[in-house]
N, C-alpha and C positions, 0 to 999 in steps of 0.2 A: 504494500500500500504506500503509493510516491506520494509525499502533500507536495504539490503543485501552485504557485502562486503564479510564476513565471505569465502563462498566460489568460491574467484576469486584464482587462482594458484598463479599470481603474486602479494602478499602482500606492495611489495615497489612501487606499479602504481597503489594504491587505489587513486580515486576520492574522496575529503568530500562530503555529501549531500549536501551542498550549493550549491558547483561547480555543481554538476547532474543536481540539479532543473534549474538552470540558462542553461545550455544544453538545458536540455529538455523543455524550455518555450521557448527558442532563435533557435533549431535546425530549418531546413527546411525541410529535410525530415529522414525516416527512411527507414531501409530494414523490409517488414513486410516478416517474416515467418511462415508458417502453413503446417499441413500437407495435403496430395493431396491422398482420399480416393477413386477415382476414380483411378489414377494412380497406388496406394500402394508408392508414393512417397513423396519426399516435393517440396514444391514451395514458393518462395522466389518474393520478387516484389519494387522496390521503391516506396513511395508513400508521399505526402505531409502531416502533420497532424495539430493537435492542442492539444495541454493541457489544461484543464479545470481548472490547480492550483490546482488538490487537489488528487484522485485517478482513472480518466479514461483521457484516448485522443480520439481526434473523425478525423477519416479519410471518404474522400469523396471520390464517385466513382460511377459507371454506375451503374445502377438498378439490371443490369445480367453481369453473367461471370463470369469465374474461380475463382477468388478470392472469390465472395460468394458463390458458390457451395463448395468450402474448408472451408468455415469457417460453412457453413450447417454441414458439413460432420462432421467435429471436432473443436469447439470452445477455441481449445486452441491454442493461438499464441504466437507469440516473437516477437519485436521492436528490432531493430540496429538505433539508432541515431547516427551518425556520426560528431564529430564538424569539430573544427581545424586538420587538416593534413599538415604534410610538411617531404617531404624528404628529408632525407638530405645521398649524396651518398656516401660521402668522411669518411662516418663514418660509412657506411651498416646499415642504421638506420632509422625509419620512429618515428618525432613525431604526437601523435597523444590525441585525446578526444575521448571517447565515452561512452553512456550509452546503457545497453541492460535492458529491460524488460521482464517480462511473465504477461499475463495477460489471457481474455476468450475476444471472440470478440461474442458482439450483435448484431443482426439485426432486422430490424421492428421495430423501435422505433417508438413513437408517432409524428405525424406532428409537436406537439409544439418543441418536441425535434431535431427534425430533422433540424428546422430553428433555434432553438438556437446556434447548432452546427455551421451548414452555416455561421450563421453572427458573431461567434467566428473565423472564419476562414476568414472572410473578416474584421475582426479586426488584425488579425496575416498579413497576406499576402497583402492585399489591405488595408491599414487604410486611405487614401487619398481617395481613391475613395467608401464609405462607403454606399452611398443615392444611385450611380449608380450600385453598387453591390447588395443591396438591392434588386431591381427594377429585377438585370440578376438572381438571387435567387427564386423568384419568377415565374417569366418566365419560370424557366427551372424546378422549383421545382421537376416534374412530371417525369425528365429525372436523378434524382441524387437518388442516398439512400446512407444512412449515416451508417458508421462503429462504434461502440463505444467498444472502450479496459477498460475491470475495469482492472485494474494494481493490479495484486498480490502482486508480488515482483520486485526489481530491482536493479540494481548496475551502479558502475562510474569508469573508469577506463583513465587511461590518464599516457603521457609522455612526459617529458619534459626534452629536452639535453641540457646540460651545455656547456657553452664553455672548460673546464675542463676534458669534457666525452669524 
């Protein structure tokens, strides 16, 4: 996984890696985009995920449906994590955080993986309710499949207005 700033247009709303990783361990969701070989189009989707700390995220989702029929089709995608935003009008201005990714999206992983993923993601989202998430993981196992991004590349980008701007 290369953090990549080199080719963002805006040089002066580079993110450090520090800042990305903490985004990307702390975001909540991202915009997944891939493209839609059925359509000849793309498709674009929010979705919840998780980082693993090192170089893939794993997103959950229904066994069938668009989204894995596109990532069948063509296993290359893109992340939009989105952090902080705030507008501000008086100034025609939005500040903002974000990281974007490239990566290849998986499917079929192995059941062990598949629940490790799970209960990384009831460590992000639910960590209070941990034994009873468990339990709905389980349960439903049979109704989830798991997405896994290895992360290519990525970059950080953000902005921040001065009282002075």
């Amino acid at each position: 996984m290369k953090y990549i700033n080199e080719t963002v247009r805006r040089q002066d709303r580079l993110m450090n890696e520090a800042d990305a990783k903490t985004l990307l361990e702390n975001g909540e969701y991202g915009i997944l985009s891939m493209c839609d070989d059925e359509t000849g189009g793309a498709y674009g989707i929010p979705v919840n995920y998780v980082w693993d700390g090192h170089d893939a995220l794993y997103i959950h989702c229904a066994p069938e449906g668009r989204k894995l029929r596109c990532i069948a089709g063509n296993p290359n995608v893109s992340l939009c994590v989105i952090g902080h935003t705030h507008l501000i009008p008086n100034k025609f201005t939005t500040e903002y955080e974000s990281v974007v990714l490239s990566g290849t999206a998986r499917i079929h992983l192995t059941d062990e993986e598949k629940m490790q993923a799970l209960r990384c993601i009831l460590s992000k989202f639910s960590p209070a309710d941990k034994v009873v998430g468990e339990k709905y993981a389980r349960n439903s196992f049979h109704r989830v499949e798991i997405i896994r991004i290895d992360i290519t590349e990525w970059s950080g980008k953000c902005k921040h207005v001065h009282a002075a701007d």
